[in-house]
C-alpha positions as CSV (number, residue, x, y, z in Angstrom):
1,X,-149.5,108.1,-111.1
2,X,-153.0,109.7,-111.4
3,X,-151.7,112.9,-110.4
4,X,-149.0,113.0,-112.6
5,X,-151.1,111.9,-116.1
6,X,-153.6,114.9,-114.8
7,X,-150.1,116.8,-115.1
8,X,-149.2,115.5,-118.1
9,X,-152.7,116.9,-119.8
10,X,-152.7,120.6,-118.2
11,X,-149.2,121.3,-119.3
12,X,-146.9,124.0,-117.4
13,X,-148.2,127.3,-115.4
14,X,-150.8,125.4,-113.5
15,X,-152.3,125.8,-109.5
16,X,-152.1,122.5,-107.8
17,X,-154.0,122.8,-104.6
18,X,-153.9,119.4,-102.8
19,X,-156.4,118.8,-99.9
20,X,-154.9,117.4,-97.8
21,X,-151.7,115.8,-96.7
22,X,-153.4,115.2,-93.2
23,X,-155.2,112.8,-95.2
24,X,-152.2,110.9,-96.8
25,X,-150.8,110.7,-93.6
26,X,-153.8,108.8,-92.4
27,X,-153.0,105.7,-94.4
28,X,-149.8,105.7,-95.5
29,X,-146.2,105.7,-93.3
30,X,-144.7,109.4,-93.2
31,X,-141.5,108.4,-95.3
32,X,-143.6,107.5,-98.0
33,X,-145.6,110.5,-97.6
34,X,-142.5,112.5,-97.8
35,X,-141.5,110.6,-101.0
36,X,-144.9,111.7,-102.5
37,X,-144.8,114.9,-101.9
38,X,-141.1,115.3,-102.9
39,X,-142.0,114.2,-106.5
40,X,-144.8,116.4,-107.1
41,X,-142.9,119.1,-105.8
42,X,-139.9,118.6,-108.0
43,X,-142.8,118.1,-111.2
44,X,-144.3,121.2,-110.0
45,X,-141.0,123.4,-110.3
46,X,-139.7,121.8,-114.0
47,X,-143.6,122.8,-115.6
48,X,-143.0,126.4,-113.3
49,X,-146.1,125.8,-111.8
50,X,-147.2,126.4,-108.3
51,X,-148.8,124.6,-105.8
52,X,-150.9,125.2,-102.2
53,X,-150.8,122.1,-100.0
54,X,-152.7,121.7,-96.4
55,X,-151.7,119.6,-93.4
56,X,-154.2,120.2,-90.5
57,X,-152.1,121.3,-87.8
58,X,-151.8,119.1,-84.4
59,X,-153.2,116.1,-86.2
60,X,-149.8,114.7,-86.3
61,X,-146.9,114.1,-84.0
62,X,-144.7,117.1,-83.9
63,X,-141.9,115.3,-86.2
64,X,-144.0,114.4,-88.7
65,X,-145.4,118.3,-88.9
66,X,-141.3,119.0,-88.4
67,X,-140.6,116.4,-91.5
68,X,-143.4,118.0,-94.0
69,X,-142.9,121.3,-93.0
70,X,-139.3,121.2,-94.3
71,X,-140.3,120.6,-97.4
72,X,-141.6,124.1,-98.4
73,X,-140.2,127.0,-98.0
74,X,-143.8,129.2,-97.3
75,X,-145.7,127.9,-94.3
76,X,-149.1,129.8,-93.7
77,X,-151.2,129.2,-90.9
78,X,-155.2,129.5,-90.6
79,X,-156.6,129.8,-87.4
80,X,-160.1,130.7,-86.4
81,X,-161.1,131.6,-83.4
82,X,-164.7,131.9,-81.6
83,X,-165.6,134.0,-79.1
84,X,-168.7,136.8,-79.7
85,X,-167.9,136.1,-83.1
86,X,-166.0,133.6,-85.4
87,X,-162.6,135.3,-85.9
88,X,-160.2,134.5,-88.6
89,X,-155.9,134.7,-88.4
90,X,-153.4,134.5,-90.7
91,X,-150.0,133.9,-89.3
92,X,-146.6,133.6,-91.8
93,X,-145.4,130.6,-90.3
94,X,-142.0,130.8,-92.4
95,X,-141.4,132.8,-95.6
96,X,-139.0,133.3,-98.1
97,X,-138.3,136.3,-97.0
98,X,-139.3,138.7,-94.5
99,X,-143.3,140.2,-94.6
100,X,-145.3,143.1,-91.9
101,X,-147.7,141.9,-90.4
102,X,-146.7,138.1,-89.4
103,X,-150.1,137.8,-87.7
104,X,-153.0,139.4,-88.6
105,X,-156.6,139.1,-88.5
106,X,-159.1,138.7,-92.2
107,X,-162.2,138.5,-92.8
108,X,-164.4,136.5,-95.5
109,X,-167.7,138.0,-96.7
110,X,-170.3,137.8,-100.1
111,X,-167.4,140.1,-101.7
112,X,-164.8,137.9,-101.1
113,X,-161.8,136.8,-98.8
114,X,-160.2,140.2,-97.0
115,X,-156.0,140.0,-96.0
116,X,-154.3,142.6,-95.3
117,X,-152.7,144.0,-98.3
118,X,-148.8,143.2,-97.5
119,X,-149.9,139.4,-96.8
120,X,-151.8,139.5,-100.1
121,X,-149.4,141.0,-102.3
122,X,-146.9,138.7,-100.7
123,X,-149.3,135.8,-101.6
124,X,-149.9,136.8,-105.4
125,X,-146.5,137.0,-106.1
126,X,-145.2,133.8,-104.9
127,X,-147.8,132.5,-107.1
128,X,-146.9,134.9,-110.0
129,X,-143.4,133.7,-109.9
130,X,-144.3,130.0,-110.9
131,X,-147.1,130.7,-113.0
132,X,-146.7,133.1,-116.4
């Protein structure tokens, strides 16, 4: 109910980046979970707005990952990596439609965060097409 006043105030066209569902998951039942998240998406789309959700991957059984995951239709994965160095991926999980490179490597500095451009572009404009 929070959420949804917070809504209420900004109006339509807004980001909504929730942090996390891992953390949902840790005291409530997946199916209520589910429920959750299946209202704010459905607010989200009628004020075409657009939102970035995380789920820490292999923190949950595979059919609760299997049960979220369905519910969006652009899954991007973050994986770092440390060997000499730390080491950052980005993987397209699942897209609505198809992007070049699936899995690539970025880098985050003073200047700011570094994809490569096709990821990026292909990032900006699913968030362009909610928010106007």
């Amino acid at each position: 109910m929070a959420i949804g006043r917070v809504l209420d105030l900004v109006g339509e066209g807004y980001l909504l980046a929730f942090d996390s569902i891992s953390g949902l998951l840790l005291y409530h039942a997946t199916q209520r979970v589910v429920h959750f998240l299946r209202n704010i998406l459905v607010r989200i789309e009628s004020d075409k707005a657009s939102g970035i959700f995380t789920l820490v991957k292999n923190a949950h059984d595979i059919y609760t990952e299997t049960s979220v995951s369905l519910m969006f239709s652009n899954i991007i994965e973050l994986e770092r990596r440390f060997d000499d160095s730390v080491k950052r991926y980005v993987k397209l999980v699942k897209t609505f439609g198809y992007i070049e490179p699936e899995f690539a490597e970025f880098t985050i500095d003073s200047e700011g965060i570094h994809l490569p451009k096709p990821i990026e572009d292909f990032i900006r404009d699913q968030l362009k097409k909610k928010i106007t």
